[in-house]
C-alpha positions, 0 to 999 in steps of 0.5 A: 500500500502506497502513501503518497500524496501530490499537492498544488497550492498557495503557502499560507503562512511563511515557513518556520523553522525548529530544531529537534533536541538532536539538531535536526533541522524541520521547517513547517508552512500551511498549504491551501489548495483550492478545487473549483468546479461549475455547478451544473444546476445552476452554471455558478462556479464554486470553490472549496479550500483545504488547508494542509500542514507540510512539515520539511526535514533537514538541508530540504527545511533550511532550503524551503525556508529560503526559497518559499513565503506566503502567497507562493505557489508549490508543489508538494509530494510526499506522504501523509502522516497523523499525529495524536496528543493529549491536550493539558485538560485532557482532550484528545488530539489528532492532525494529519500532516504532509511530510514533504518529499519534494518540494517545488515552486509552481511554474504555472503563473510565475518563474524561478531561478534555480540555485544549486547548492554544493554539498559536503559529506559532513554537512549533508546530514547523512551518507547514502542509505545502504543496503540498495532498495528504495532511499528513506523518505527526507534522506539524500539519494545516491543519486543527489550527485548526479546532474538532472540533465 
C-alpha cells in the first residue's frame, strides 16, 4: 500500500523553522489548495479550500525556508502522516500532516531561478542509505550527485 500524496497550492503562512533536541533541522508552512468546479444546476462556479500542514526535514527545511513565503505557489509530494496528543485538560488530539518529499515552486503563473547548492559529506546530514532498495523518505539519494540533465 502506497502513501503518497501530490499537492498544488498557495503557502499560507511563511515557513518556520525548529530544531529537534538532536539538531535536526524541520521547517513547517500551511498549504491551501483550492478545487473549483461549475455547478451544473445552476452554471455558478464554486470553490472549496483545504488547508494542509507540510512539515520539511533537514538541508530540504533550511532550503524551503529560503526559497518559499506566503502567497507562493508549490508543489508538494510526499506522504501523509497523523499525529495524536493529549491536550493539558485532557482532550484528545489528532492532525494529519504532509511530510514533504519534494518540494517545488509552481511554474504555472510565475518563474524561478534555480540555485544549486554544493554539498559536503559532513554537512549533508547523512551518507547514502545502504543496503540498495528504495532511499528513506527526507534522506539524500545516491543519486543527489548526479546532474538532472
Amino acid at each position: 500500500m502506497d502513501n503518497t500524496v501530490t499537492l498544488v497550492g498557495n503557502v499560507t503562512r511563511d515557513p518556520e523553522i525548529r530544531y529537534t533536541p538532536s539538531g535536526q533541522t524541520v521547517a513547517t508552512f500551511g498549504l491551501a489548495v483550492n478545487r473549483r468546479w461549475q455547478n451544473r444546476q445552476n452554471n455558478e462556479w464554486e470553490e472549496q479550500t483545504s488547508f494542509f500542514d507540510v512539515k520539511c526535514w533537514s538541508q530540504m527545511a533550511e532550503n524551503v525556508a529560503e526559497s518559499v513565503q506566503k502567497g507562493t505557489r508549490v508543489i508538494v509530494t510526499g506522504r501523509l502522516e497523523q499525529r495524536s496528543w493529549e491536550t493539558d485538560s485532557g482532550d484528545k488530539r489528532s492532525k494529519v500532516e504532509v511530510v514533504a518529499d519534494e518540494v517545488a515552486p509552481s511554474l504555472r503563473w510565475a518563474t524561478a531561478t534555480v540555485n544549486r547548492i554544493e554539498r559536503s559529506q559532513a554537512g549533508s546530514g547523512g551518507g547514502a542509505p545502504s543496503g540498495g532498495g528504495r532511499p528513506v523518505a527526507n534522506e539524500p539519494s545516491p543519486y543527489d550527485n548526479e546532474e538532472p540533465f
